[in-house]
N, C-alpha and C positions, 0 to 999 in steps of 0.2 A: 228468586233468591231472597231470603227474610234477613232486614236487618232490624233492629232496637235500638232503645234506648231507655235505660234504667234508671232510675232515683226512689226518690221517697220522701217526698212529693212528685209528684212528674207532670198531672195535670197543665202543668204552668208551662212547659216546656216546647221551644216553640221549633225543635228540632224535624220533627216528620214533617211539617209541612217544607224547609226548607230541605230536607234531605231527598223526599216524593219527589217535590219538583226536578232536583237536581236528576233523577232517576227517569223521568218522563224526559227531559229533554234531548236524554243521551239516550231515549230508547230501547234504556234497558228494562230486562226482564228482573223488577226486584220492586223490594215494597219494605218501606220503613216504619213501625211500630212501637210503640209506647208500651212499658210495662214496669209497674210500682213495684219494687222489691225493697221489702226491710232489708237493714245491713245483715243481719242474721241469719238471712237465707240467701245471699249474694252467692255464695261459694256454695254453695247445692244446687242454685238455679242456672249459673256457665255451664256445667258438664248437660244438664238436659236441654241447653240449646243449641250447644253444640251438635247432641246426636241430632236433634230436629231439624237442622243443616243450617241455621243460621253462623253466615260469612264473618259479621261484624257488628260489634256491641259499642255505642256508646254510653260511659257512665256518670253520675252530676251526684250533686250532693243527695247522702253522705254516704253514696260508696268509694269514692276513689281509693281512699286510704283501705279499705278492707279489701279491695282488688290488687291493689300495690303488695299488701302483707299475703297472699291467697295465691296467687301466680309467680312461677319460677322463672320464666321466660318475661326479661323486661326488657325496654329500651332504654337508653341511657339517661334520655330527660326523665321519664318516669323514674328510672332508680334513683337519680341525683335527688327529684322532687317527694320523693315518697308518697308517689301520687301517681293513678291509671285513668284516664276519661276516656282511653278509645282500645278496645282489642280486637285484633283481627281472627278468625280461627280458619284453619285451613287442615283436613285431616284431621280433623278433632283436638290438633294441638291450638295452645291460648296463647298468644306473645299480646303483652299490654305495652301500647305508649301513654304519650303527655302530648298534646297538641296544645297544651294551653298559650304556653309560654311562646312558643313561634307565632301564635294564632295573633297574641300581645301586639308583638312587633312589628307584624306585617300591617295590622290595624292601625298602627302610631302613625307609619310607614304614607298610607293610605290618608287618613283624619287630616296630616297636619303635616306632610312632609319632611319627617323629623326621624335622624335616626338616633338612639340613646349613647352613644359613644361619647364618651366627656361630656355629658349631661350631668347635671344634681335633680336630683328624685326627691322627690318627699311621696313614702307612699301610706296611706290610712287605711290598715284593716291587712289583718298577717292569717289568714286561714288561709283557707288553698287556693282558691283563687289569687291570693296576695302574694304568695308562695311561690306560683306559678310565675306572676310578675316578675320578683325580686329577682328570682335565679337570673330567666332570661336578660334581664339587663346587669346584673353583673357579668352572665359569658359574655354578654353585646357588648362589655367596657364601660358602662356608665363610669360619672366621673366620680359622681358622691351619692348614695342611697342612704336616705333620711327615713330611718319605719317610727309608724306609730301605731298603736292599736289599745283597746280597752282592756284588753286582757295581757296582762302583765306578762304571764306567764310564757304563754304563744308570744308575745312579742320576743321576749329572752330565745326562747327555744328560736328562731329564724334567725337572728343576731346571729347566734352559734354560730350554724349551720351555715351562714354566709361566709362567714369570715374564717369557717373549716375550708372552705373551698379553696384560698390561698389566689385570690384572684387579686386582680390591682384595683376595684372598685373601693370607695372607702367607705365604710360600713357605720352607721349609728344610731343609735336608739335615742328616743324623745320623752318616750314613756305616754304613760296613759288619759295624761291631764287635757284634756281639751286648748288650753290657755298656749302652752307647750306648741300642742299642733299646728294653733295659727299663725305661730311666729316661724316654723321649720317651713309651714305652706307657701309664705310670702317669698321665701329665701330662695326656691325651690324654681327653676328654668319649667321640670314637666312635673306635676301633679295627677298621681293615679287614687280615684277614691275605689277604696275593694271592701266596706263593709256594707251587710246590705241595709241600711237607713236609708231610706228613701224609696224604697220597692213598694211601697204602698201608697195609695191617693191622700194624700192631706198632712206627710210626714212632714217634719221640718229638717233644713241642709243641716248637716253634722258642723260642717264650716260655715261662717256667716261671709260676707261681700268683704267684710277689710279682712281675710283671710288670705284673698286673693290679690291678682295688682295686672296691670296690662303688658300683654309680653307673655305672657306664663300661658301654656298648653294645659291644659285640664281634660282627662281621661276619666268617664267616670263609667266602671265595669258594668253599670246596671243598664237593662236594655229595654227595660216594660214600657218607656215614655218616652218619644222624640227629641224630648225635653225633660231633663229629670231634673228634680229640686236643686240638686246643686253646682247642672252645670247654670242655670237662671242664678244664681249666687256669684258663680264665677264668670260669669259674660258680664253680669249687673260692675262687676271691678275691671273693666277692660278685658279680662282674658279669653284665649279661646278655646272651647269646649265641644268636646263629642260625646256621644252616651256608647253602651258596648255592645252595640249591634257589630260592628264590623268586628271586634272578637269573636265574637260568635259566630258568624257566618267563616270568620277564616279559619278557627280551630275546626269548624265542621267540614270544611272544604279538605283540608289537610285529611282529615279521618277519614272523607271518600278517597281521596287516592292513593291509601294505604290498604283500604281495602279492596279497592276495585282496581289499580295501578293505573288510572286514567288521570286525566285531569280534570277535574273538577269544574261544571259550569259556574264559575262568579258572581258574575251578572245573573243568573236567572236564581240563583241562592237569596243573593242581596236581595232583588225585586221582590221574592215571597217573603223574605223577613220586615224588609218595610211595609209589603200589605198586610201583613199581621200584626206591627206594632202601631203604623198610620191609622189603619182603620178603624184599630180599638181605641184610639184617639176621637178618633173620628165620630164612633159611638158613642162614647162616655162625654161629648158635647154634648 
């Protein structure tokens, strides 16, 4: 049974190896696949994979949004987020989820023992990975969610959006200033970074060390370095930091047993995503 996974880029993408695994352990008869799709040809290329019998598609940037707008069958987090990363097909019909946002918190869950209920958030970077964040922890109850991001606009736009929900989180914007950021980060119990600065070798933290302060959990979405720039920024000020590997592996976990109703090997997910991000560590020494 063929499953996918789409973007545009997707080279980078370190999903088949953890999805293969997972499929080899349980035995089963299926095989997970990489394929580049422009946004432009998302919705022409579901219906031919579906005839082709693939079960289940995951989607990364920058389809989500065009699968979200493309598919009439959604799940709730996906309609709330206006966002699809995973669809299952079965009979040819397409129902899309959102695993981001559970994938979030089960990960928080996991890093740092922590769950976001009466927590203050300060989170940096409002696209959809950021998106995916916010909502989840306003249903979860956060206490106070603090957004910041460069683009004004997208930050306005998720403000909305938040505070349409009519939930008891209390909702605020910082705006775009960098200066702004560092004073909402210090204030802030969990710190989630969601923009991608720092995904490449020799970036520098978006936030500097007095950003941060000891006490503070620090969540940084990006997963390419065992160590990425800024959680080394926020450990260097007492706090504690994880990169978003355990995102990733648990939004991918969630998407196998929506498509296959099993549960998902963990442990042998985790293992192949740490040998892919360890090792290229490991190499690039």
């Amino acid at each position: 049974m063929p499953y996918a996974v789409l973007g545009h880029p997707i080279r980078h993408s370190l999903s088949p190896r953890m999805q293969n695994a997972a499929f080899e352990a349980l035995a089963m008869d299926a095989v997970y696949l990489a394929f580049d799709v422009p946004p432009e040809k998302l919705m022409q290329t579901l219906p031919v994979m579906a005839e082709m019998g693939f079960a289940g598609i995951n989607l990364t940037v920058p389809l989500k949004e065009v699968a979200f707008r493309g598919l009439a069958d959604l799940d709730e987090a996906a309609r709330r987020l206006g966002s699809v990363n995973t669809i299952k097909i079965r009979a040819g019909a397409m129902k899309g989820f959102s695993t981001d946002g559970e994938g979030f918190l089960r990960a928080i869950r996991e890093a740092f023992d922590l769950q976001v209920k009466g927590l203050s958030l300060f989170l940096l970077g409002c696209g959809g990975a950021g998106r995916a964040v916010a909502f989840a922890c306003a249903a979860a109850g956060a206490g106070r969610l603090v957004l910041a991001d460069a683009d004004g606009a997208r930050l306005a736009k998720l403000e909305t959006d938040l505070r349409a929900l009519g939930l008891k989180t209390a909702v605020s914007a910082v705006g775009t200033e960098p200066q702004a950021w560092r004073r909402a980060c210090r204030e802030a119990e969990l710190v989630v970074h969601a923009t991608p600065i720092g995904m490449h070798a020799g970036e520098p933290s978006v936030l500097p060390p007095e950003a941060f302060r000891s006490g503070q959990q620090v969540f940084d979405l990006i997963y390419m370095f065992p160590e990425t720039v800024l959680m080394r920024a926020a450990s260097a000020a007492g706090a504690r930091a994880a990169n978003g590997l355990g995102m990733l592996m648990h939004q991918g976990a969630l998407s196998f047993s929506i498509w296959t109703g099993r549960e998902a090997p963990v442990a042998v997910m985790r293992n192949e995503l740490e040998k892919a991000v360890y090792g290229k560590m490991k190499k690039a020494e």
